[in-house]
C-alpha positions in Angstrom: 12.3 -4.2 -28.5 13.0 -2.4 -25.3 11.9 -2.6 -21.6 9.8 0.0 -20.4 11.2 0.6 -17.1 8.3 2.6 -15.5 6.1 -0.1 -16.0 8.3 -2.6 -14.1 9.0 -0.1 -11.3 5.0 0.3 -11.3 4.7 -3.3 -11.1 7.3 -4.3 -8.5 6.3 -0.8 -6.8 2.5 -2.4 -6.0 2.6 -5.6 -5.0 4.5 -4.9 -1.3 1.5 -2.2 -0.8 -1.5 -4.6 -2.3 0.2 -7.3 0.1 0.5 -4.8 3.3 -2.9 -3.2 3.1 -4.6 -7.0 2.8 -2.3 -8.1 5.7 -3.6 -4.5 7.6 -6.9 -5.4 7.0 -7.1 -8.6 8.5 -5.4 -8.4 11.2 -7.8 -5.5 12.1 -10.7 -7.3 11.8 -9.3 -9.8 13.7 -9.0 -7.6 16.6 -12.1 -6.3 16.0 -13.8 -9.8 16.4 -11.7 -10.4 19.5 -12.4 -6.8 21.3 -15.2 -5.6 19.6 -15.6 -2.7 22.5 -12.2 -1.8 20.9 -13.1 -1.3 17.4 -13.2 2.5 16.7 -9.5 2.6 18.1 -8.0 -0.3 15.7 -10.1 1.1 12.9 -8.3 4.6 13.4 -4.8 2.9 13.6 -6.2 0.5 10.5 -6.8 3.4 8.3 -3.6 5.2 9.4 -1.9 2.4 8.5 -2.9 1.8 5.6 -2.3 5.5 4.4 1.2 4.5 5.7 1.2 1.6 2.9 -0.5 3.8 0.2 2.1 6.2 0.3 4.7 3.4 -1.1 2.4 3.0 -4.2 2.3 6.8 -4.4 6.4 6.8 -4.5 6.4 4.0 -6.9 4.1 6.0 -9.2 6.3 9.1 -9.0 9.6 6.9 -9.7 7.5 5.4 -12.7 7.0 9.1 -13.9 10.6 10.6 -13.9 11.4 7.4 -15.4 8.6 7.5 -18.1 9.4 11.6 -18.9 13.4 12.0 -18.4 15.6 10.7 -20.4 
């Protein structure tokens, strides 16, 4: 039986952005406790952010693809 390699990449590929965007997400509400007269700015650079992170899991989907298609 062989390894699928996409589906490690996939799975390897996801955890560092699962981790980031929790980490992202507390630490902005965090701030947001602390300055709440504040909040509209951190949630702008929280949802940037996390677009930042997302885009990882988007590259690790892509790799999973050219792995899963060419051979």
């Amino acid at each position: 039986m062989t390894q699928d390699p996409s589906a490690f990449t996939m799975a390897i590929g996801t955890i560092g952005p699962a981790l980031a965007i929790g980490m992202i997400g507390v630490a902005a509400l965090i701030g947001m406790a602390r300055n709440p007269e504040n909040s509209g700015k951190i949630q702008i650079a929280m949802i940037v952010a996390i677009a930042f992170a997302e885009a990882i899991a988007i590259y690790a989907l892509v790799i999973a693809l050219i792995l899963k298609f060419v051979k």
